[in-house]
C-alpha positions in Angstrom: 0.2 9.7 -12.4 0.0 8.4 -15.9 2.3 6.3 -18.0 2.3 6.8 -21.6 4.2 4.2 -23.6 5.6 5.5 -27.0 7.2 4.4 -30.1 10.6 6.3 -28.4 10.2 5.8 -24.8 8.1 6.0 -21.7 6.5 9.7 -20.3 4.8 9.8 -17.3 2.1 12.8 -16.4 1.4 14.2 -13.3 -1.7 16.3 -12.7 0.0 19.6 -10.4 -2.2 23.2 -10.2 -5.1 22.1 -12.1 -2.0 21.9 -15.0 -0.2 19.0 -16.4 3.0 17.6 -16.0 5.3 15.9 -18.2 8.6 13.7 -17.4 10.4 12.1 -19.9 11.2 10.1 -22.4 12.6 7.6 -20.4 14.4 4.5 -22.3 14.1 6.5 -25.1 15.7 4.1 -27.7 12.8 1.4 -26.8 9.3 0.7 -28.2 6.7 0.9 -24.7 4.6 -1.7 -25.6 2.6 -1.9 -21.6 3.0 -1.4 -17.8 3.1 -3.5 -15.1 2.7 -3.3 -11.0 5.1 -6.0 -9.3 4.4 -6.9 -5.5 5.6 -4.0 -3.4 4.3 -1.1 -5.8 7.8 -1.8 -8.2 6.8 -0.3 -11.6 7.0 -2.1 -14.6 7.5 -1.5 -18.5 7.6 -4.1 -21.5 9.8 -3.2 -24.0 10.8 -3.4 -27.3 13.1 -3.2 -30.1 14.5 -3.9 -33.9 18.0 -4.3 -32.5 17.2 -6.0 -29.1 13.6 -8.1 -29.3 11.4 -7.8 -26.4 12.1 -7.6 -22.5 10.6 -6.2 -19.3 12.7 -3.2 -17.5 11.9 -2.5 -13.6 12.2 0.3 -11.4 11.5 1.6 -7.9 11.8 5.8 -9.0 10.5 5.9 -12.7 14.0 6.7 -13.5 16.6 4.0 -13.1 15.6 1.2 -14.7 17.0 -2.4 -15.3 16.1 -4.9 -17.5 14.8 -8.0 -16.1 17.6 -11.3 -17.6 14.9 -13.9 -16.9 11.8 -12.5 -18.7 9.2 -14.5 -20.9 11.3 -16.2 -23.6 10.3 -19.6 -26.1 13.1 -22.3 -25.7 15.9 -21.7 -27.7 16.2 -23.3 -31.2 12.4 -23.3 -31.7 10.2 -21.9 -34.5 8.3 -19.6 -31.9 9.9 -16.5 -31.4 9.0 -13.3 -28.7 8.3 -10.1 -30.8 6.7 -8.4 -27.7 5.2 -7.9 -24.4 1.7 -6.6 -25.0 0.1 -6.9 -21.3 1.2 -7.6 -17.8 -1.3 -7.9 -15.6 -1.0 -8.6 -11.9 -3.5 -10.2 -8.8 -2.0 -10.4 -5.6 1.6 -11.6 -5.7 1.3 -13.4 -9.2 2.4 -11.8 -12.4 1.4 -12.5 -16.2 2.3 -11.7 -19.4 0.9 -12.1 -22.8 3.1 -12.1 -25.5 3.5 -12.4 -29.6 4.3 -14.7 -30.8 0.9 -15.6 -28.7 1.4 -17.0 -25.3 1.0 -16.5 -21.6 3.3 -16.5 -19.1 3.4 -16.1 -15.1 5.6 -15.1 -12.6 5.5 -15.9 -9.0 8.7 -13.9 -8.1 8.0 -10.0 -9.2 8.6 -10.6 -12.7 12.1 -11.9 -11.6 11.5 -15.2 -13.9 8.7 -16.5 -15.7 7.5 -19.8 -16.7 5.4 -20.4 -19.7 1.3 -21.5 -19.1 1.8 -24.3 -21.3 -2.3 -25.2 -20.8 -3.1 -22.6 -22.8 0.3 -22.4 -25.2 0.1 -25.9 -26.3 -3.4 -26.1 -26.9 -4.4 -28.8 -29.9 -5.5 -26.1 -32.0 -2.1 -24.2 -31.9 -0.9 -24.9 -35.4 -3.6 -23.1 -36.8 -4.0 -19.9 -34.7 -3.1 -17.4 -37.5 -2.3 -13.4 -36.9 -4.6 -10.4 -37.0 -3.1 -7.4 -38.6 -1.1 -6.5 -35.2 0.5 -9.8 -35.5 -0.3 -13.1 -33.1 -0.7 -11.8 -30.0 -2.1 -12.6 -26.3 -3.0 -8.9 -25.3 -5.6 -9.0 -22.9 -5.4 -11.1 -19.6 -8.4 -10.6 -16.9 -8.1 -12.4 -13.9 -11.1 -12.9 -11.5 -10.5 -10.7 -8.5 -11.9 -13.4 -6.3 -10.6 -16.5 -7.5 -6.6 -16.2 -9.7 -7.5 -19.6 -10.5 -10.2 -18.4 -13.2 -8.4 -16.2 -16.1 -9.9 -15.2 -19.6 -7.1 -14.5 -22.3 -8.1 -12.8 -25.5 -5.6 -13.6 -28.7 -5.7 -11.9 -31.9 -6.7 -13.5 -34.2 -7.8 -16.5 -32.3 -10.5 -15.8 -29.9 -11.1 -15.6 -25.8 -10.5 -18.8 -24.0 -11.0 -19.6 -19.9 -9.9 -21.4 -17.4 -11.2 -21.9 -13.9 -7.9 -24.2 -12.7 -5.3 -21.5 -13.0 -3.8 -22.3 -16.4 -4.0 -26.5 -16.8 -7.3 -26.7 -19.1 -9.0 -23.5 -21.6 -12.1 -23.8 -23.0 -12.7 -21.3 -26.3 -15.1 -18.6 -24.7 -17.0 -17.0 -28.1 -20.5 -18.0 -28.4 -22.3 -15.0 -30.4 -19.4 -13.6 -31.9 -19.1 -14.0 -35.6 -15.7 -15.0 -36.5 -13.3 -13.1 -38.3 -11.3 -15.4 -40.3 -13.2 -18.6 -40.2 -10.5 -22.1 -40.3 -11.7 -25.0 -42.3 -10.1 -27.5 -39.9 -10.7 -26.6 -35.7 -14.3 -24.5 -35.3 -13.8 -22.9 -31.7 -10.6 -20.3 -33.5 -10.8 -17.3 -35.7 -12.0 -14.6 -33.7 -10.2 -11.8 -32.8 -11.3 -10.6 -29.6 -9.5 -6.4 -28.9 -10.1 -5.8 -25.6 -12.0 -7.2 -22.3 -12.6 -6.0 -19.3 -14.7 -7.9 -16.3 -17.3 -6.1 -13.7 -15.3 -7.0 -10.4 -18.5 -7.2 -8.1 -20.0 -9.5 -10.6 -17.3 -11.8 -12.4 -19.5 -13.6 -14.1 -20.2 -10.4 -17.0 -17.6 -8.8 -18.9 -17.5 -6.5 -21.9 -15.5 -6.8 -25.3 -14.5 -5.2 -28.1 -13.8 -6.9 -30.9 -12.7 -6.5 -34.4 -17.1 -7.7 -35.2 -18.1 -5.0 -32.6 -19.0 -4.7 -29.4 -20.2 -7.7 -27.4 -21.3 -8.4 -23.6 -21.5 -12.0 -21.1 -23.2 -12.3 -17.9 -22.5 -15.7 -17.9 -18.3 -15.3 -17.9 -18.4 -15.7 -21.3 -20.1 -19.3 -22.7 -22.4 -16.5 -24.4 -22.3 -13.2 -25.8 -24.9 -10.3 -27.1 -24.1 -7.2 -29.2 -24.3 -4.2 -27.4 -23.8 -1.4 -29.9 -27.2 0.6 -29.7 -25.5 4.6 -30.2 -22.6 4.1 -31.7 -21.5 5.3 -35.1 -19.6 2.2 -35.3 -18.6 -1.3 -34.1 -15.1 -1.2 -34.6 -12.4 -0.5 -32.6 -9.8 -1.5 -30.3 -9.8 -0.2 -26.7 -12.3 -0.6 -24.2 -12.5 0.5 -20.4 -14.3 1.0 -17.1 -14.6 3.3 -14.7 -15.0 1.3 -11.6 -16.3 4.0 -9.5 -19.1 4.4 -11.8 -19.6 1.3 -14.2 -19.3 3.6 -16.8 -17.9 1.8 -20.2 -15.6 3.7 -22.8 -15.3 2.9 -26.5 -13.4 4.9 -29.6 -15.2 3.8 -32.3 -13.8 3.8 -35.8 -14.9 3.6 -38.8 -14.2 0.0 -40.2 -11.6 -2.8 -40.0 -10.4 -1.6 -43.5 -10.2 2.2 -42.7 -8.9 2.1 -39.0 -9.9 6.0 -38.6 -12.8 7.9 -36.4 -16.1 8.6 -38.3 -16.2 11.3 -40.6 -13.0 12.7 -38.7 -14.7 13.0 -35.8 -12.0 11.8 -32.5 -14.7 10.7 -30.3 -15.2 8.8 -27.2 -18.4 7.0 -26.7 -19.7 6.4 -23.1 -22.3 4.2 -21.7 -24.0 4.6 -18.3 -26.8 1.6 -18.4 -23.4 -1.5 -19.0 -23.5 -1.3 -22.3 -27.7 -1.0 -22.8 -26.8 2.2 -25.3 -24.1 4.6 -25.9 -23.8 8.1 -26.1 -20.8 10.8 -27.3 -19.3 11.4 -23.4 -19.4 14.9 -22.5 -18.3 18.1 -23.9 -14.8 19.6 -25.0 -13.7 16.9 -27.3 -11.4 17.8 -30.2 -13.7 20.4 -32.3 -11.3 20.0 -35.3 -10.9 16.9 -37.4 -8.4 14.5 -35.9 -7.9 11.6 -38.3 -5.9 9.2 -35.4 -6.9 5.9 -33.8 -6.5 4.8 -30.1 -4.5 1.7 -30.2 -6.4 -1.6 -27.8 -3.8 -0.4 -24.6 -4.0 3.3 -25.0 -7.1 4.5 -23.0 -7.1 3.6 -19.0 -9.2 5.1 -16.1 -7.7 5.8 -12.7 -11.1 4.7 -10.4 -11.6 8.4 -9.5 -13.5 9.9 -12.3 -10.0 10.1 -14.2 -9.8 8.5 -17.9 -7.1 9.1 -20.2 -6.8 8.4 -24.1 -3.8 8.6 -26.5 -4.1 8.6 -30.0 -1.6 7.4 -33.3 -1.3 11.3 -33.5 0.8 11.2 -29.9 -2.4 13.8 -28.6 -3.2 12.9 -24.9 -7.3 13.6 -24.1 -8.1 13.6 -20.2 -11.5 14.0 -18.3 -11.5 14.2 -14.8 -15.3 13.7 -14.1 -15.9 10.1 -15.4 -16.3 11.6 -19.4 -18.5 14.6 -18.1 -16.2 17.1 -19.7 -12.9 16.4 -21.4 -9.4 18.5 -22.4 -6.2 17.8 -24.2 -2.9 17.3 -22.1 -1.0 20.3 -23.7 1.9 17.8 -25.4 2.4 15.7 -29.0 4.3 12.7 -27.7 5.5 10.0 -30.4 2.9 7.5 -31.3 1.1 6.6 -28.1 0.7 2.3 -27.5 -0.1 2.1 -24.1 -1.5 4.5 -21.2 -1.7 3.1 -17.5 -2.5 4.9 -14.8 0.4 4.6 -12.3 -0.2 5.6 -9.0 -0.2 9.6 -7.5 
């Protein structure tokens, strides 16, 4: 099953008869900014709104759900404030969020409470992390499947940072990257990392897009080497991979100041080699033009050949053989933010 977060709500798409179905919206009066999975399988959803800020809802059916009272919050009376939930990500019992105004939080409870990473929030540089476009936000958290002591947190537009004590000290992780909006002042800020994801047999490499292209570690991150050889373009903003084959996803687009696929062309690019070259993945991709972007948490992969993209346009593109051949989910949902894969 598939959750799609929307501007109005939350659908979630089941594969049934070699067809598609779709249930929803639920919440339908809330932004879906990301999913979650709490201890136990419960589902989770951040949330948010012009009328009520940001929260976290929960359910056990995908239908009832309540909103969590002790989610990721700034103390009261301060200048920070929490626009949104952009990521919750999840190893073993242990829960965290990355939120705008930028921060991380954990939660050791199911997302009951949560208590604010204050190694990484109060680092010395703080007063001069500045916003990307998307605002100030910690959107990416990857946690080292064998060790939840060593995390790497990408911030737009700040940079990646690590730590390898479970949140006390970060070090900026973003040799080899050329910086986006370069600060006068502190030297390791100004990059604006869009996604990462890590190899889990080998923790030490990870790929990311960023808003300078498309980069890859094999050292956990102290450096990094452009890998765009095949693309039309180094910009974009999500980035995946197929565990079961190492196969890497990108969406190019055309430039940071046009934010739309080349020549009209709505394209996933694939790589089978870890990022060596790229290639257009497969066949039956739109044949019309389709000026949309995929936002940085709207493409996902379900470990089983599966990957799923949603577009600005609210169009839903599916392969089922690891990008051999694609289709479109026969559906225009509201503008798509985040698709997760969610279980059968």
């Amino acid at each position: 099953m598939i959750g799609v977060g929307t501007e109005k709500g939350a659908f979630f798409i089941r594969s049934k008869g070699g067809g598609w179905v779709i249930e929803g919206p639920r919440l339908p009066g809330w932004r879906v900014t990301t999913f979650g999975t709490g201890p136990g399988g419960a589902h989770l959803l951040a949330t948010g709104s012009n009328w009520f800020g940001a929260a976290i809802h929960t359910s056990d059916d995908l239908v009832s759900w309540r909103q969590i009272v002790d989610g990721p919050k700034w103390p009261d009376g301060g200048e920070r404030r929490l626009n949104s939930v952009w990521t919750i990500e999840s190893q073993g019992d242990v829960l965290f969020a990355g939120v705008d105004e930028a921060g991380l939080f954990r939660s050791d409870d199911g997302g009951e409470s949560w208590e604010p990473i204050d190694g990484l929030n109060e680092l010395p540089s703080r007063d001069r992390w500045h916003p990307g476009f998307g605002g100030l936000a910690a959107h990416r958290v990857v946690v080292d499947p064998t060790d939840v002591r060593r995390i790497w947190v990408g911030i737009s537009a700040v940079g990646a940072f690590r730590t390898t004590d479970g949140g006390a000290s970060w070090v900026s992780v973003n040799d080899g990257v050329p910086k986006t909006a370069a600060d006068d002042e502190v030297d390791d800020i100004g990059f604006c990392v869009h996604s990462l994801v890590i190899d889990p047999d080998d923790s030490d490499k990870l790929w990311r897009q960023d808003h300078q292209g498309v980069f890859r570690t094999s050292d956990g991150g102290d450096h990094w080497e452009r890998i765009e050889d095949g693309l039309p373009a180094g910009f974009g903003f999500p980035l995946v991979r197929d565990p079961g084959t190492g196969n890497l996803f990108v969406v190019p687009q055309q430039s940071d100041e046009h934010r739309l696929p080349v020549d009209g062309r709505f394209r996933v690019y694939r790589s089978t080699d870890g990022g060596d070259s790229w290639h257009e993945s497969g066949t039956g991709q739109p044949d019309h033009p389709l000026y949309a972007g995929v936002l940085r948490d709207a493409m996902a992969v379900d470990g089983r050949g599966g990957v799923f993209v949603g577009s600005t346009a609210g169009t839903l593109h599916a392969s089922r053989d690891a990008g051999d051949t694609w289709g479109t989910i026969p559906a225009v949902l509201p503008r798509i933010l985040s698709v997760k894969v969610m279980g059968a």
